[in-house]
C-alpha positions in Angstrom: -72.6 33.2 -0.8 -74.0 29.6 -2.3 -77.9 29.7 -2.5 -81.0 27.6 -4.1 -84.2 29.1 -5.0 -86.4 26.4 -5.2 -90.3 26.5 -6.5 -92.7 25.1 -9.5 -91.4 26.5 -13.1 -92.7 30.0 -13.4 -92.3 31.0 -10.0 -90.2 33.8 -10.6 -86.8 32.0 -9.9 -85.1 33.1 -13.1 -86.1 37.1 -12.6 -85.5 37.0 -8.8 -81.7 35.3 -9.7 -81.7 38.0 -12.5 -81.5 40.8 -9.9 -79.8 39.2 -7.6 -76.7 38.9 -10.3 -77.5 43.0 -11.0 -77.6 43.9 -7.4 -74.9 41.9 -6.0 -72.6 40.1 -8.7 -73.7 37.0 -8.2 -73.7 34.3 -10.9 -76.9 32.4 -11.7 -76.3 28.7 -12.6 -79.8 27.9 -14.7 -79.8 23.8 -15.5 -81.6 24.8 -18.6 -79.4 27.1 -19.9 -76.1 25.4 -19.0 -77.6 22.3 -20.9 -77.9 24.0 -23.9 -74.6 26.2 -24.1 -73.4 22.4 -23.1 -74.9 20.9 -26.5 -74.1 24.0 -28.0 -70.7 23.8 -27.4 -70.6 20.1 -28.5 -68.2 19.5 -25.5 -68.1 15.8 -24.2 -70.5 16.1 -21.6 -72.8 18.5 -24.1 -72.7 15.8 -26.5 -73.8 13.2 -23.7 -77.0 15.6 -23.1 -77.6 15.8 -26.9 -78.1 12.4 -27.3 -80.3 11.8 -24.1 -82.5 15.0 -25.2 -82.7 14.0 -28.6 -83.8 10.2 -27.5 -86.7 12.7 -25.8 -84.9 11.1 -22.4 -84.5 13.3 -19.3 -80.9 14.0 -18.8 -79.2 12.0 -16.1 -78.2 13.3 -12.6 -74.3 12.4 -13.2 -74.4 14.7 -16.7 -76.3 17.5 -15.0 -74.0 17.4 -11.9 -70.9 17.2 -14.7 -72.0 20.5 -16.2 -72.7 21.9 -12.7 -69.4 21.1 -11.8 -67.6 22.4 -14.8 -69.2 25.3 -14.8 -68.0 25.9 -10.9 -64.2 25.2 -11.6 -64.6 28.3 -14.0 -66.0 30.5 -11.2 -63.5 33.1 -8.8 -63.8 31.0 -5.0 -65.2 34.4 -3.9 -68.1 34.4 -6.7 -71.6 33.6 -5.2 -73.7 31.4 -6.9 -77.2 31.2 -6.9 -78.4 27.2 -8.4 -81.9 27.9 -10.5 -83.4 24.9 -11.0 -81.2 22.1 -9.0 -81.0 20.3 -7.0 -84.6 19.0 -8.5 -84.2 15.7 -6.6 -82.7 14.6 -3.4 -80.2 12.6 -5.2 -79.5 15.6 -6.7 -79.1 17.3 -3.2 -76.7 14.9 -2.1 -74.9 15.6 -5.7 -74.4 19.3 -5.0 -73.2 18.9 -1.5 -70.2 17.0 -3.1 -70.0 19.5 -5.6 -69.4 22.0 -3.9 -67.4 20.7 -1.4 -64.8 19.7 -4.0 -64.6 23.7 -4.9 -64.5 24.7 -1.3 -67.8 25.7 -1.5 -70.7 25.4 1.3 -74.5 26.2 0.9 -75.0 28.9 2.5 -79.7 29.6 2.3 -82.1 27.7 0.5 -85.1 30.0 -0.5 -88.3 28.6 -1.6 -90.3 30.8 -3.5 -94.6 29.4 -2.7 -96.8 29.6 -5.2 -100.4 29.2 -5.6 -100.8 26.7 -8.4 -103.8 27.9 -10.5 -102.5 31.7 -10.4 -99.4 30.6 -11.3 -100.9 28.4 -14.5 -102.2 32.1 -15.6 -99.0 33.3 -15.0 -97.4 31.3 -17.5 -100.0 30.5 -20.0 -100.1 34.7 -20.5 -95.8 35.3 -21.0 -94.8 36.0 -23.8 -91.1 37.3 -25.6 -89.2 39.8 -27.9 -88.5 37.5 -30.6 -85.5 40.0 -31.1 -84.2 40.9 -27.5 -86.1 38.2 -25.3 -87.8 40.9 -23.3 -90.6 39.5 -21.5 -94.5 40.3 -21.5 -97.6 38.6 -20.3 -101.2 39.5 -21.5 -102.6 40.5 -18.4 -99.6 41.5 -16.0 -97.3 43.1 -18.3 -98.2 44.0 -21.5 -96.0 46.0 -24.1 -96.7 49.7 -24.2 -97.7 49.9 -27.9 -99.2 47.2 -28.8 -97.2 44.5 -31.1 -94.1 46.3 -30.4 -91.4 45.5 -28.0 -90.5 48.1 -25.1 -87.2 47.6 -25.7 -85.9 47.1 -29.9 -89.5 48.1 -31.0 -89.7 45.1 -32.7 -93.7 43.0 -33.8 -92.0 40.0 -33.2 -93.1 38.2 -30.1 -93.0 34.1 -29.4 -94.6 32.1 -26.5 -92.9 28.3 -25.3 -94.3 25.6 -27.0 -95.1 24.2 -23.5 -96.2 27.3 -21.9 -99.9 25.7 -21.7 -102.3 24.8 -19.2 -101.8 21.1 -19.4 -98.2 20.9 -19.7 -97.9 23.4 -16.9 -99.7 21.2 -14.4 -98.0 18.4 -15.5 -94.3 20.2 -14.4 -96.7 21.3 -11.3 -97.3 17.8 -10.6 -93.7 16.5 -11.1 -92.3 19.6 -8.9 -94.3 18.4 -6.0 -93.2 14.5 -6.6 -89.5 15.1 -6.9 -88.5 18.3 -5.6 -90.9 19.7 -2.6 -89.1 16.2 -1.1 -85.8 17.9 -0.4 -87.0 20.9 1.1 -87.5 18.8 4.5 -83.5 18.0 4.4 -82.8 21.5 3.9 -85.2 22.4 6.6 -83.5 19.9 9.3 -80.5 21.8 8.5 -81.5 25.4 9.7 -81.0 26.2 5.5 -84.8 27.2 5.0 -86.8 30.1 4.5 -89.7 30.6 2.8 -91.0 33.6 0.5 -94.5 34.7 -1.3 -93.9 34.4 -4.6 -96.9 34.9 -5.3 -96.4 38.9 -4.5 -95.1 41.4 -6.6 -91.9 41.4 -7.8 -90.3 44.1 -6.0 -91.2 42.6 -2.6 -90.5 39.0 -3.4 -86.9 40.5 -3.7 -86.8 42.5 -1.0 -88.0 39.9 1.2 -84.8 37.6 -0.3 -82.7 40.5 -0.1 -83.7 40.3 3.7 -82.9 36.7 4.0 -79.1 37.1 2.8 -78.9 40.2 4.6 -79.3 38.5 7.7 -76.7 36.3 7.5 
């Protein structure tokens, strides 16, 4: 099974994708993180992203789609996928229906995750990390048993994004609803579409998902 989960950053796409790999063995194809292991890796198309980051440049469609596809030729046929953060634009869109057409492939749901936008600024102006084992907190919503140390390792250690803040959030808001919420139309026309709170808690944002794929 091929799915999207489309919504504003912080929505909850990465922890809902998260289970989804735990509960059924799918892979989660982030944008952002393939982009980095890409540059990491200093492979050709990594290299390509580099330089277009590093220019402070957004990375073109073709270079995304390249890593996208690369990442897919690596992939059993029978391994779902679940694309976190593309297609971002309908260009994009049309991208990943050649993608995955050249692996065989067809989309199988598109699940977009609705948000309230101020809630969801306080959502991510709040999250914080393990600056040892990434586990995540938020000051209101999740905060770590003892205070200043982690859950998890027990370390004091915590970092926050650079660009978890209210003005840069609305700004990725405002961008979200200029490039992306335009695609989720074509999806719609094509009986692809469903829609979940993800607003609610976490637990019943995934079992509503769960539902979706369940039903076919």
């Amino acid at each position: 099974m091929n799915i999207i989960l489309l919504g504003p950053p912080g929505a909850g796409k990465g922890t809902q994708a998260s289970r989804l790999e735990a509960d059924r063995g799918m892979i989660q194809l982030s944008t952002g993180d393939m982009l980095r292991a890409a540059v990491k890796s200093g492979s050709p198309v990594g290299l390509q992203a580099k330089a277009v980051m590093d220019a402070g440049e957004l990375v073109s469609d073709e270079i995304v789609s390249g890593i996208i596809g690369e990442k897919l030729g690596t992939l059993a046929s029978d391994q779902g996928v679940i694309f976190d953060g593309y297609p971002r634009t309908a260009a994009q869109a049309e991208q990943l229906d050649a993608i995955l057409a050249s692996h065989g492939r067809t989309l199988d749901h598109v699940i977009e995750l609705e948000v309230n936008e101020d809630k969801l600024v306080a959502r991510i102006v709040g999250r914080f990390t393990c600056a040892n084992c990434g586990a995540g907190y938020h000051d209101v919503f999740k905060q770590t048993k003892v205070a200043d140390t982690c859950d998890v390792c027990g370390s004091h250690e915590f970092k926050r994004r650079p660009d978890d803040n209210e003005e840069t959030v609305r700004t990725r808001m405002a961008e979200y609803r200029a490039k992306t919420e335009p695609i989720i139309p074509i999806y719609a026309a094509r009986g692809l579409l469903a829609r979940v709170d993800g607003m609610g808690e976490i637990d019943a944002v995934t079992a509503a998902i769960e539902a979706i794929l369940d039903a076919g």
